[in-house]
Backbone bond lengths (Angstrom), bond angles and torsions (degrees), N, CA, C in turn:
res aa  C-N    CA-C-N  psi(-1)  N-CA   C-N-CA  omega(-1)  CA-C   N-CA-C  phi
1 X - - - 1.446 - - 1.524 109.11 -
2 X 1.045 124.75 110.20 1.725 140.97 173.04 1.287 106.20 -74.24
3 X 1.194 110.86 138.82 2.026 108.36 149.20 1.455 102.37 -73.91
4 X 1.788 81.79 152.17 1.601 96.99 167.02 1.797 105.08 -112.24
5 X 1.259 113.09 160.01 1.123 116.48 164.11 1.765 143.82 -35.15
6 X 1.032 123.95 58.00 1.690 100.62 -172.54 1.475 151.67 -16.07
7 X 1.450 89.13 -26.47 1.697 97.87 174.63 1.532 104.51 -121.67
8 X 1.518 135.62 -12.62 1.868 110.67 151.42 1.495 108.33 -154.63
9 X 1.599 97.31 37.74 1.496 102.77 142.13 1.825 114.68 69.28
10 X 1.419 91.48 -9.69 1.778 95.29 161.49 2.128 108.38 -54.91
11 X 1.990 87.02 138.79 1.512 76.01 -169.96 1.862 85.80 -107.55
12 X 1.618 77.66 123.54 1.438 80.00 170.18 1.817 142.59 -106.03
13 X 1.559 110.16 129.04 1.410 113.09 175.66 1.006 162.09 26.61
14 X 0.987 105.77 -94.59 1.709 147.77 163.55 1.347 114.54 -62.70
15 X 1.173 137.87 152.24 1.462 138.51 175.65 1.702 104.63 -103.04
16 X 1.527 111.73 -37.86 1.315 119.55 176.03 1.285 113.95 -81.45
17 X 1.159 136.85 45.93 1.208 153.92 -165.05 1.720 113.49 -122.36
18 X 1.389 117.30 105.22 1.554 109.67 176.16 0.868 101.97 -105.02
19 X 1.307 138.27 -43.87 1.551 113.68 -165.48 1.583 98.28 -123.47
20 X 1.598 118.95 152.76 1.631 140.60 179.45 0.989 102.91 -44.24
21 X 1.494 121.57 112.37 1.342 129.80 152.06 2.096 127.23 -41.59
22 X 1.072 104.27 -11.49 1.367 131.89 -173.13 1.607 114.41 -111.84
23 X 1.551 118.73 -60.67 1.508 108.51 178.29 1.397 117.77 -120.19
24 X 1.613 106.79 11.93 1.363 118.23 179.59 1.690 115.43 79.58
25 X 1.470 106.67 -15.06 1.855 99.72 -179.61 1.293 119.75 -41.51
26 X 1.306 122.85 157.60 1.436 124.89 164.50 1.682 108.41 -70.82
27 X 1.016 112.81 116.65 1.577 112.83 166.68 1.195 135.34 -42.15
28 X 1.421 120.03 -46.14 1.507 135.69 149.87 1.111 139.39 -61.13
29 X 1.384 122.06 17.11 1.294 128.76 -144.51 1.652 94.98 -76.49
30 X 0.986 128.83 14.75 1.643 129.28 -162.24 1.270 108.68 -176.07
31 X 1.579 117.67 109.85 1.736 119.20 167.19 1.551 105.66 -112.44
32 X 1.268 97.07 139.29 1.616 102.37 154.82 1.483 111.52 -41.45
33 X 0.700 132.44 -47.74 1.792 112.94 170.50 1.574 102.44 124.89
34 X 1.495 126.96 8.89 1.350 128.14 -154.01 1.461 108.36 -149.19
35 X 1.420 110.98 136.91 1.432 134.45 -143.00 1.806 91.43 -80.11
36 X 1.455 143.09 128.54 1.181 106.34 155.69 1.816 116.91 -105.54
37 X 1.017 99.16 144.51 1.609 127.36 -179.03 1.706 117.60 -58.91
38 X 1.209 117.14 120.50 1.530 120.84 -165.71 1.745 84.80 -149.01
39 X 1.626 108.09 151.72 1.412 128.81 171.38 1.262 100.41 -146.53
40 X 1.489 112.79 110.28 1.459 114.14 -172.82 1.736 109.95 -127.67
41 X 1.600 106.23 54.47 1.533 113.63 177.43 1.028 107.36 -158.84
42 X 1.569 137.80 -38.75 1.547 135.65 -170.55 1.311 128.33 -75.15
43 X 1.216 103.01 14.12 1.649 122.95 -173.61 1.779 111.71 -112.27
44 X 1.244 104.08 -2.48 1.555 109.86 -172.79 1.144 109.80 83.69
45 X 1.222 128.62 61.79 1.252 115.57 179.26 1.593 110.71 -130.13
46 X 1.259 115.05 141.31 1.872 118.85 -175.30 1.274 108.28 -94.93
47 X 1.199 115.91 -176.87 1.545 103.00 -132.74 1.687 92.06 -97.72
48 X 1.290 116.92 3.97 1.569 112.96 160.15 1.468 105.54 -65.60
49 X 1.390 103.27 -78.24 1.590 105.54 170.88 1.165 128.75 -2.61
50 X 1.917 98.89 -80.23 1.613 92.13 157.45 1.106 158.25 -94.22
51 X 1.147 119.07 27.99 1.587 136.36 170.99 1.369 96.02 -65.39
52 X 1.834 99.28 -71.81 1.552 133.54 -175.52 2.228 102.33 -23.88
53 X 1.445 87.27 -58.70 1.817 100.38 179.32 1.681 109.10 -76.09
54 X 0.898 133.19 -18.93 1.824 134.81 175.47 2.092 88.07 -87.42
55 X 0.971 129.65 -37.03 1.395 125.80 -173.00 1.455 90.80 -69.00
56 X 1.572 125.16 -76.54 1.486 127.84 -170.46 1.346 100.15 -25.04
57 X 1.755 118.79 -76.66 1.208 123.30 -171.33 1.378 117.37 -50.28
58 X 1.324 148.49 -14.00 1.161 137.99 -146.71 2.149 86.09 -104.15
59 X 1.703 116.60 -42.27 0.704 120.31 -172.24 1.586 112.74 -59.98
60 X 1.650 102.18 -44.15 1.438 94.64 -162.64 1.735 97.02 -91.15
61 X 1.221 137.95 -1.78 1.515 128.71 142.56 1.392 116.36 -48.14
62 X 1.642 148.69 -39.08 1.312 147.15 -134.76 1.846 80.03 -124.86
63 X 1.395 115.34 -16.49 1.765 103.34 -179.01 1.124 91.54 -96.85
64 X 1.227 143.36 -46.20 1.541 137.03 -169.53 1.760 101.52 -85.38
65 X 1.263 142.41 10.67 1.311 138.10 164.49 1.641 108.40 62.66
66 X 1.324 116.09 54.81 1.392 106.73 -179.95 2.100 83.88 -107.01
67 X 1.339 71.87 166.24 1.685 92.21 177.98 1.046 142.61 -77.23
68 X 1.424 97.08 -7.64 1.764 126.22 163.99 1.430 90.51 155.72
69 X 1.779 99.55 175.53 1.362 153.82 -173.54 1.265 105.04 -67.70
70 X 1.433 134.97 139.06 1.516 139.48 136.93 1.614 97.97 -110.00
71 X 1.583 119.99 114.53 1.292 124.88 148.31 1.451 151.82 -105.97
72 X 0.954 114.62 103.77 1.821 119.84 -172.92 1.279 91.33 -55.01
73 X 1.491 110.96 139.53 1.591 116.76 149.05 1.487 100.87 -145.00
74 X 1.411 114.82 11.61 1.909 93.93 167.80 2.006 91.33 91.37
75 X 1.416 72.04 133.71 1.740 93.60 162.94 1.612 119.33 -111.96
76 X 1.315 119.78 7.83 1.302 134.98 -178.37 1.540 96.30 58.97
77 X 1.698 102.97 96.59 1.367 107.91 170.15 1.404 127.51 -72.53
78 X 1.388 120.51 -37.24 1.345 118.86 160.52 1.708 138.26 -53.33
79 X 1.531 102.38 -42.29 1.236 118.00 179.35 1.540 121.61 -105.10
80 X 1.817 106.80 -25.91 1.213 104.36 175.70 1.602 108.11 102.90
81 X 1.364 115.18 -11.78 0.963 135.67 178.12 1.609 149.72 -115.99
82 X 1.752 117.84 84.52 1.242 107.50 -128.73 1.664 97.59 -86.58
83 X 1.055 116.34 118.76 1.480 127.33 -172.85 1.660 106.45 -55.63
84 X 1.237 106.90 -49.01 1.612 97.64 -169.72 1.633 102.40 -85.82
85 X 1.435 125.04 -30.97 1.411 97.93 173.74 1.328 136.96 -28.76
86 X 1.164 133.05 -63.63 1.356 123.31 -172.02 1.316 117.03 -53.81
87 X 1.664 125.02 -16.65 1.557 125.55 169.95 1.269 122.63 -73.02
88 X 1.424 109.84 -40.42 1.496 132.10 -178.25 1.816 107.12 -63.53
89 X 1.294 97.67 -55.88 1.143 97.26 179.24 1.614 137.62 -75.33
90 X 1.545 106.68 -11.62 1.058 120.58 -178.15 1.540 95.02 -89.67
91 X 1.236 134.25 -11.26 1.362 154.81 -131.77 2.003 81.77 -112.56
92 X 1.328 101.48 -78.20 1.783 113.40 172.28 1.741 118.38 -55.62
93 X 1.213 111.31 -12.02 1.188 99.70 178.98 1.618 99.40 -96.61
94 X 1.239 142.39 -11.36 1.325 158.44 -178.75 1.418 93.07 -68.49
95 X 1.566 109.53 -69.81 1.300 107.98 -175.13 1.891 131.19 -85.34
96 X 1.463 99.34 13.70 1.330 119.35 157.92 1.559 95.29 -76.84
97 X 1.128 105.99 -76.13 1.880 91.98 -161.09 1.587 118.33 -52.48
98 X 1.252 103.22 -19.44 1.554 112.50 179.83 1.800 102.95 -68.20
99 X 1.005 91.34 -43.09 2.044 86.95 -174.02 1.642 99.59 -106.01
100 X 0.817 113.77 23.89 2.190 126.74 -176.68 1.559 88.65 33.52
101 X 1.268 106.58 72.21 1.325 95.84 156.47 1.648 119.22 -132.39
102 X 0.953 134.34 -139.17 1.913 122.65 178.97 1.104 98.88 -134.10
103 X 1.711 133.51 163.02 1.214 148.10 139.73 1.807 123.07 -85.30
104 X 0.839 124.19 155.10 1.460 119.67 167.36 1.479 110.17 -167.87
105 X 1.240 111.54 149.90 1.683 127.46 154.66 1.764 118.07 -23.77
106 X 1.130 140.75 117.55 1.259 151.20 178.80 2.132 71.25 -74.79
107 X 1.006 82.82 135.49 1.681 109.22 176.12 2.020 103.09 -97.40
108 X 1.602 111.07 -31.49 1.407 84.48 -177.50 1.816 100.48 -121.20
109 X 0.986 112.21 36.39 1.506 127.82 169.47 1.990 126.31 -141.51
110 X 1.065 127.38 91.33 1.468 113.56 -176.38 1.358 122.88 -53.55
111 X 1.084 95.83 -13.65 1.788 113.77 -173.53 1.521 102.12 -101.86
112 X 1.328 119.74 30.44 1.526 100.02 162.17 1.603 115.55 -160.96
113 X 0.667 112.45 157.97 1.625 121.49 -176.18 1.905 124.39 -117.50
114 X 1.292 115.41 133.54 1.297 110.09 -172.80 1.672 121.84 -103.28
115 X 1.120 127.76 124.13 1.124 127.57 172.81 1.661 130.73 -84.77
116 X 1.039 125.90 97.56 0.957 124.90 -160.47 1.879 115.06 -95.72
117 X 1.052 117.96 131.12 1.460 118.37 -178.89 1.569 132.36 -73.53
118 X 1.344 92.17 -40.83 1.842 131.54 -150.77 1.692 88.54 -124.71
């Protein structure tokens, strides 16, 4: 499923794509307003795995027009230490600058990080 254009409906390509290859619009010019939800560690998964699953999700958030990301990656309950964070997140901050948007700390979870679009 592609986006199409908002202002002339060219469906465009690319997923990394903000603005119309055709009339220049911003692609996003409009989100549903709502975070979508991804957990990309509690399943056993290494940090291919979950990169691989924070990538899926990041795509099908920016096709369905949500306003950013909520991502679990674990606070390392045993040790305290969440092993894949620093990939994941260095992972979202890549694709913050790609869509100019910000990352930050989930304020009521240590184990998660927010992606923001807008």
């Amino acid at each position: 499923m592609n986006p199409s254009c908002p202002q002339c409906g060219l469906k465009i390509e690319s997923a990394s794509a903000t603005f119309c290859p055709k009339c220049e619009a911003p692609i996003r010019k409009n989100t549903n307003g709502r975070l979508y939800l991804v957990d990309v560690v509690h399943a056993g998964e290494d940090r291919y795995q979950a990169l691989n699953k924070l990538e899926k999700a990041i795509d099908e958030a920016v096709y369905g027009n949500f306003r950013g990301i909520k991502v679990i990656h674990g606070r390392g309950s045993t040790t305290g230490i969440g092993l894949l964070k620093p990939h994941l997140v260095a992972a979202m901050k890549r694709a913050a600058v790609h869509y100019g948007g910000k990352v930050v700390p989930d304020r009521d979870n240590p184990g998660a990080h927010l992606l923001w679009f807008e």
